[in-house]
C-alpha positions as CSV (number, residue, x, y, z in Angstrom):
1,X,58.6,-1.0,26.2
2,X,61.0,0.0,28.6
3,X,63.2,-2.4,30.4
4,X,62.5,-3.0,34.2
5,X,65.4,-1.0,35.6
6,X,64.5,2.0,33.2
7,X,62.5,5.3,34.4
8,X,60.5,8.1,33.7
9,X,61.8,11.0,34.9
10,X,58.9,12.6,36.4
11,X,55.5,11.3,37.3
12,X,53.6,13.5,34.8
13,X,55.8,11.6,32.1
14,X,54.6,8.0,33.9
15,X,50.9,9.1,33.6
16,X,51.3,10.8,29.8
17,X,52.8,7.4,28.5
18,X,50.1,5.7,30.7
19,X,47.8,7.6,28.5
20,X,49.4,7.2,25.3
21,X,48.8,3.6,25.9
22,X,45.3,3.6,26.5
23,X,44.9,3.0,30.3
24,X,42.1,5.7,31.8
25,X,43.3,6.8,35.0
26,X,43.2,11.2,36.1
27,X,46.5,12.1,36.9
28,X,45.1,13.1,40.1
29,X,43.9,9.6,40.9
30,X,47.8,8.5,39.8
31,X,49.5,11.2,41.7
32,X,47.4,9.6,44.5
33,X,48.5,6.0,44.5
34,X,52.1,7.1,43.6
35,X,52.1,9.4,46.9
36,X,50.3,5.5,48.8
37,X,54.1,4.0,47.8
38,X,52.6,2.2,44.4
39,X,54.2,3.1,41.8
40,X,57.5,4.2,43.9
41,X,58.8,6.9,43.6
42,X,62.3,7.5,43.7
43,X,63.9,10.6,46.1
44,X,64.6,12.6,41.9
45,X,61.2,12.1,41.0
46,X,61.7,9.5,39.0
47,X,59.0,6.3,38.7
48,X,60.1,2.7,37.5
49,X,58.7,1.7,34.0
50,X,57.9,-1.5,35.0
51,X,55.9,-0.5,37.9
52,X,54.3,1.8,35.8
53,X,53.2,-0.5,33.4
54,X,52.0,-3.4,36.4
55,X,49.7,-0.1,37.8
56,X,48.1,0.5,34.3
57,X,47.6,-3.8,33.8
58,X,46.4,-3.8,37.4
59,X,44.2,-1.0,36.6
60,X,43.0,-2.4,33.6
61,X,41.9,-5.4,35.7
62,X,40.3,-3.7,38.2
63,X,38.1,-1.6,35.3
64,X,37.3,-5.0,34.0
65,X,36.1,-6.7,36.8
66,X,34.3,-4.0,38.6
67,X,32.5,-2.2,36.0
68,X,31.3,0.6,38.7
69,X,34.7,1.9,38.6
70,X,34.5,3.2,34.7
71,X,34.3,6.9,34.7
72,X,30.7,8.0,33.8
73,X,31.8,8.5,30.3
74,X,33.5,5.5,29.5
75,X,30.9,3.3,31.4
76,X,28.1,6.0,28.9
77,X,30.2,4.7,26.0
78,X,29.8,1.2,26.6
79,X,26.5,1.4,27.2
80,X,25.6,3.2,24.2
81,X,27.5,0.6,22.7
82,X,25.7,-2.1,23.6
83,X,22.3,-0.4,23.3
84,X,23.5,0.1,19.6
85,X,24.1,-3.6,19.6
86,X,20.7,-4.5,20.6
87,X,18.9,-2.3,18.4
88,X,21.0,-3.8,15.4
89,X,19.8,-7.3,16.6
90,X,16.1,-5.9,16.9
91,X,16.5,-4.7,13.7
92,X,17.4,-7.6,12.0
93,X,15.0,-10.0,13.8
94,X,12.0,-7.4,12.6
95,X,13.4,-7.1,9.5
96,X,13.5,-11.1,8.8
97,X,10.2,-11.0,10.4
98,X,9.3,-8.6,7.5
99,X,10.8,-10.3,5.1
100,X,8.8,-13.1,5.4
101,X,5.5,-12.2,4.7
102,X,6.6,-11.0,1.4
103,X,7.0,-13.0,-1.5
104,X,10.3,-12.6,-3.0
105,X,11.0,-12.3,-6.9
106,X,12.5,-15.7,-7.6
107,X,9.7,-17.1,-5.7
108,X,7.3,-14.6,-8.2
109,X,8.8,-15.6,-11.2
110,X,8.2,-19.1,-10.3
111,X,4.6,-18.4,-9.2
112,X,4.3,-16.5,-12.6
113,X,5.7,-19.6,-14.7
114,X,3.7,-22.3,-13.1
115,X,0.7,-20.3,-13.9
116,X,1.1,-19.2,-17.4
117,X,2.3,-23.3,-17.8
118,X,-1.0,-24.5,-16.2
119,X,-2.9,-21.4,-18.1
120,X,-1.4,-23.0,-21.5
121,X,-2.4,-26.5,-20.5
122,X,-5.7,-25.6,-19.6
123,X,-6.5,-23.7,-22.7
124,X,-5.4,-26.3,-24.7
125,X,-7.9,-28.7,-22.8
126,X,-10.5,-26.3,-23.0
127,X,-10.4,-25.8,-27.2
128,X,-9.7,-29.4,-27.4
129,X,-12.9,-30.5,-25.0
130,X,-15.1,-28.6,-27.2
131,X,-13.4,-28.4,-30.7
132,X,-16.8,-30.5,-31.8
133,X,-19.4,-28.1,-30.2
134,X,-16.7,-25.1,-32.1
135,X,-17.6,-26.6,-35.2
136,X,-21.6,-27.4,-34.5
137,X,-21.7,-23.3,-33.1
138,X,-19.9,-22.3,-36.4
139,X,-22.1,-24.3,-38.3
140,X,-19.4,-25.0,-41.6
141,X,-20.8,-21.4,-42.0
142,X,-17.6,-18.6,-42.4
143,X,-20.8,-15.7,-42.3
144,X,-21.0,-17.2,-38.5
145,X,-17.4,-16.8,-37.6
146,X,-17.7,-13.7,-35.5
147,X,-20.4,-16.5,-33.0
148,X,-17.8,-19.3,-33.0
149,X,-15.0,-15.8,-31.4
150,X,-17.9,-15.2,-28.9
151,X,-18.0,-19.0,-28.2
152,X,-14.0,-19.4,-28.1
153,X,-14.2,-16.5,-26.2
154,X,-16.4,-17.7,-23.4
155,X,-13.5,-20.8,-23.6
156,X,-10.9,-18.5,-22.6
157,X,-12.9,-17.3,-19.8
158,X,-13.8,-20.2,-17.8
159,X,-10.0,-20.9,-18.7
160,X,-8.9,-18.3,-16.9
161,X,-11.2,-18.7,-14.3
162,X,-10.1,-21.9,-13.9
163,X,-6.3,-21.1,-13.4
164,X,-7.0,-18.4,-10.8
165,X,-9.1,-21.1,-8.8
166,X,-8.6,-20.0,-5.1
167,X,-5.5,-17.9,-5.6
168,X,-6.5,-15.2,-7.1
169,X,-9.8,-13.2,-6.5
170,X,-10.9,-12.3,-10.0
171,X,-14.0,-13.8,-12.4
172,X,-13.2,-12.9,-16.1
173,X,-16.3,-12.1,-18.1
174,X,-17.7,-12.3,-22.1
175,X,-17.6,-8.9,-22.3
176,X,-14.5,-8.4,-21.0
177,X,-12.7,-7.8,-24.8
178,X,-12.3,-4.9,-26.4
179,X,-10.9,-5.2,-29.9
């Protein structure tokens, strides 16, 4: 930045660097309040750098406090701006509500395991419940083994049925192998 007693030569070179730095004032609105005695200018044209720079921080401030006097663009910007915002917000608040009514796959997997554990388990109590009425249905007879798969087969049934208890909505069948 320049130092206080520096100038710009002209006021269209005040205004350009005003620009360069980002403040939003028309060089007519500038030209305005330069001709109103703030920022002076000097009998050659010329316009102190340092009042230069207090207009563009005291226009800044005004911008920021009264937000009626952005320009119809800038004050479109922002509010695009934050209308983006608030759509990302909304976004995310429908997505999480989304997200939880689904069931996610670590929570499937674990769903999966706990089942196929208590499907196991219950087989095995199953088989081992009946391993005595296996043997009366069989009959010691090896001509009789294809009765004792039909038996072991209803087993496996009301196994499964009972795994799937209220969770899931299915009723396995004898019938329901095809070999």
């Amino acid at each position: 930045m320049k130092t206080s007693d520096e100038q710009f030569k002209t006021r269209k070179k005040a205004w350009n660097w005003l620009q360069e730095q980002g403040y939003k004032v028309s060089i007519g609105k500038f030209y305005q309040d330069c001709k109103s005695g703030f920022p002076a200018v000097a009998s050659d044209g010329a316009v102190s750098c340092y009042q230069v720079l207090t207009y563009g921080v005291a226009l800044n401030k005004q911008v920021l406090a009264n937000p009626e006097m952005l320009s119809s663009h800038e004050f479109d910007r922002r509010k695009a701006e934050a209308d983006a915002e608030i759509a990302e917000i909304k976004a995310a608040r429908m997505k999480r509500e989304d997200d939880r009514l689904w069931l996610h796959a670590e929570d499937a997997w674990s769903v999966v395991a706990a089942l196929t554990g208590k499907l196991r388990d219950s087989i095995r109590h199953q088989i081992y419940a009946a391993q005595r009425d296996v043997v009366q249905t069989a009959g010691g007879d090896q001509d009789r083994s294809q009765e004792v798969f039909e038996f072991v087969d209803v087993l496996i049934d009301k196994a499964f049925n009972e795994v799937a208890g209220g969770n899931i909505d299915v009723v396995f069948d004898a019938g329901d192998f095809v070999s």
